[in-house]
C-alpha positions in Angstrom: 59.5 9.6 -10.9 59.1 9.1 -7.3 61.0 11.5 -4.8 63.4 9.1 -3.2 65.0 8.9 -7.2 66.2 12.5 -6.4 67.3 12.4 -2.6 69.2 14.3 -1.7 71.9 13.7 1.3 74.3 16.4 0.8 73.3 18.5 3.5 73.3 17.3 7.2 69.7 17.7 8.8 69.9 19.9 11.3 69.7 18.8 15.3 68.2 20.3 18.4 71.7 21.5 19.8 73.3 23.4 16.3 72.7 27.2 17.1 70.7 29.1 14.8 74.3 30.4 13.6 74.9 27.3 12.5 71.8 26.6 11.0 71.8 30.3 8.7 75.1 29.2 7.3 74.4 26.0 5.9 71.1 27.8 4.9 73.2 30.6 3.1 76.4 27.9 1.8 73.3 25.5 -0.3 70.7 28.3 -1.3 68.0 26.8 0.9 65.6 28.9 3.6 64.5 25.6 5.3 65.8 23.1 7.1 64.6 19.7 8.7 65.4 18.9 12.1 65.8 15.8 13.2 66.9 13.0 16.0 68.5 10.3 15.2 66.0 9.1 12.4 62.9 10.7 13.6 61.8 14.0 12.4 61.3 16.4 14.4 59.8 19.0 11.7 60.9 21.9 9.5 62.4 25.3 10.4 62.7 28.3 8.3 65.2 31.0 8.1 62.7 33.8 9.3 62.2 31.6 12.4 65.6 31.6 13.1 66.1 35.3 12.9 62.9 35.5 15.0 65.2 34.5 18.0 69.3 34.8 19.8 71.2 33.3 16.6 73.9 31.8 18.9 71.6 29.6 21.0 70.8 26.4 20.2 67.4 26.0 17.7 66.6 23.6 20.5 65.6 26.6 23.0 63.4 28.2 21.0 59.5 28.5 21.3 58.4 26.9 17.8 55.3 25.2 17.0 56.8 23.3 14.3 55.7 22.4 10.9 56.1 18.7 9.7 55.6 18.4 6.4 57.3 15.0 4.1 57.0 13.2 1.4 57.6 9.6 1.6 60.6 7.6 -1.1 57.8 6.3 -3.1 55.8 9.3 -3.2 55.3 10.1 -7.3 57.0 14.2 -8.1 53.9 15.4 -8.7 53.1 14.6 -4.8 56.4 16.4 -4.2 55.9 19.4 -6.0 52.1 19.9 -4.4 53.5 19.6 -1.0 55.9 22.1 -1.8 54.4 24.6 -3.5 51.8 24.1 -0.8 53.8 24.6 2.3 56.0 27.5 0.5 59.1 25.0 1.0 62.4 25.1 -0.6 63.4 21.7 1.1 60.9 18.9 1.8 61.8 16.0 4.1 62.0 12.5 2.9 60.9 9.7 4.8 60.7 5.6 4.4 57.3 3.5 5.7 58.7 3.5 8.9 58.3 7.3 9.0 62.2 7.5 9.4 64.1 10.4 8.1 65.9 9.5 4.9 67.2 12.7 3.5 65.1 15.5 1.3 64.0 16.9 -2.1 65.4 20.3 -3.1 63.2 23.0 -5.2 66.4 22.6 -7.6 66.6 19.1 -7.5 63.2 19.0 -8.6 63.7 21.4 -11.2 66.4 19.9 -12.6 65.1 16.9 -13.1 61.9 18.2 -14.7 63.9 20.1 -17.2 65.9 16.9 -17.8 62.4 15.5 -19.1 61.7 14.9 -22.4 59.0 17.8 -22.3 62.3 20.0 -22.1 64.3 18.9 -23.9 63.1 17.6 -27.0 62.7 19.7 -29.8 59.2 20.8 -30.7 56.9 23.4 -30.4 54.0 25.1 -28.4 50.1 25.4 -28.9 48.0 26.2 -26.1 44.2 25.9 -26.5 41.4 27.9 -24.6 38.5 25.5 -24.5 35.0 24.1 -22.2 36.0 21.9 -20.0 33.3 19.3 -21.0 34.6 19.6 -24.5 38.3 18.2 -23.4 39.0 15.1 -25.1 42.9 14.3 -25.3 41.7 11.4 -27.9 40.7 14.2 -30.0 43.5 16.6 -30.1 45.8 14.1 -30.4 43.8 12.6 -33.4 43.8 16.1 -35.2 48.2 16.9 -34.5 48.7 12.9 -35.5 46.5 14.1 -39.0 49.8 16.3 -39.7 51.7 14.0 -39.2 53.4 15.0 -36.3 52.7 13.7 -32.1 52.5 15.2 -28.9 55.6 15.1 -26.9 53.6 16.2 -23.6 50.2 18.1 -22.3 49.3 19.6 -19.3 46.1 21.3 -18.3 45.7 24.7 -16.3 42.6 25.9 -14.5 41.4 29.1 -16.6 39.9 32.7 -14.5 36.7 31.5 -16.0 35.7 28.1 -14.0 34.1 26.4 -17.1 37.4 27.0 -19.3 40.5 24.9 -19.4 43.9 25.8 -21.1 45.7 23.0 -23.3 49.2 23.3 -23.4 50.6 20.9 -26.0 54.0 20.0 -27.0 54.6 19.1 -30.6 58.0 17.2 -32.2 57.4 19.6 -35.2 59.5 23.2 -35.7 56.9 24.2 -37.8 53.1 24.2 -36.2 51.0 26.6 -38.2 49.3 23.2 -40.5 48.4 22.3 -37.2 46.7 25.4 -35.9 45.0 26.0 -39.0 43.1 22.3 -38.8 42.5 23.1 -34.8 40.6 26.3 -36.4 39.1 24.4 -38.8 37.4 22.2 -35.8 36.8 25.9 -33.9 39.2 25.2 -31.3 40.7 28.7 -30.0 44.1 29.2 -30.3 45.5 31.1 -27.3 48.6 31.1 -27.9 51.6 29.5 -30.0 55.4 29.6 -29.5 58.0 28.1 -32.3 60.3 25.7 -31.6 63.4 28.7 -31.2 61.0 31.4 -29.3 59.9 28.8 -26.9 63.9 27.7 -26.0 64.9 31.0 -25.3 62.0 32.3 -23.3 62.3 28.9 -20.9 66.0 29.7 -20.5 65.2 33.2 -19.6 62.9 32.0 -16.9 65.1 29.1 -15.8 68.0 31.0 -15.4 65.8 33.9 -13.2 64.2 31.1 -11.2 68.0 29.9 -10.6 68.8 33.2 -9.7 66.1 33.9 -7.5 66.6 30.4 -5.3 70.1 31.1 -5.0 69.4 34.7 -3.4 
């Protein structure tokens, strides 16, 4: 899980002397509005596709006036890294680079999406509880203690920040179709159910969005 297990080297970083032309069209051909620029192995930084437009399409990217942005990753740099960087800098590329700092290709928002929905969290079959609760009360050792009492196991868990700074959401994946055992012994410890999605309601609704996400990058 590290971003140089999802390089990709499909597109030819862009150089000083391509023309913003140039650049747009490999923009428009691979669903990307960023680029990395780069000499030889050194990397030069990061242009976008407002920037270009911003400036005479047939020079070369080279003569414009940019302070650019340098944002990377490095190979060994876990996806989680990848996807804060990203989401971060607004990025739908993000440059790859060894120890050396030299440029070794990049990470794609759909390469990373891809491989996340490749995960067992996605794929496996189970279903959703998410629980509203203090964040001093969080203890994974107990919620997973109270799903393994129905016999069933969490497939995978991630925590979001709530409006309220003292509350946390749960999210919990389960490897059971049918959940509501489970919710009733959550109640039963007065843990708030916020909300729960069966196995079939939770497919189709992460298709949905998958499929808009795809067909938003790819505008």
């Amino acid at each position: 899980m590290v971003a140089g297990t999802i390089l990709s080297n499909d597109i030819i970083p862009l150089r000083t002397s391509d023309t913003g032309e140039e650049a747009l069209a490999i923009m428009n051909e691979f669903g990307v509005r960023h680029l990395p620029i780069v000499n030889n192995k050194q990397l030069l930084g990061v242009i976008s596709e407002d920037e270009i437009l911003d400036y005479n399409v047939e020079e070369a990217i080279g003569s414009y006036r940019l302070s650019l942005t340098k944002p990377f990753v490095k190979e060994n740099d876990h996806l989680f890294e990848v996807m804060k960087v990203m989401a971060t800098q607004r990025l739908t590329v993000i440059p790859t680079v060894n120890y050396e700092e030299e440029y070794i290709g990049f990470v794609t928002q759909e390469d990373l999406l891809q491989y996340f929905a490749a995960t067992a969290a996605f794929t496996e079959p189970g279903s959703i509880i998410v629980l509203e609760l203090q964040r001093r009360d969080y203890s994974m050792v107990e919620i997973a203690r109270i799903v393994e009492s129905e016999n069933a196991n969490i497939i995978s868990c991630f925590i979001t920040t709530n409006s309220d700074a003292f509350l946390i959401d749960v999210t919990i994946k389960i490897n059971k179709p049918e959940i509501q055992h489970i919710i009733a012994t959550f109640e039963r410890f007065n843990y708030k159910i916020k909300a729960s999605f069966l196995e079939a309601q939770f497919t189709d609704t992460l298709k949905e969005r998958y499929d808009l996400l795809m067909t938003y990058l790819n505008i």
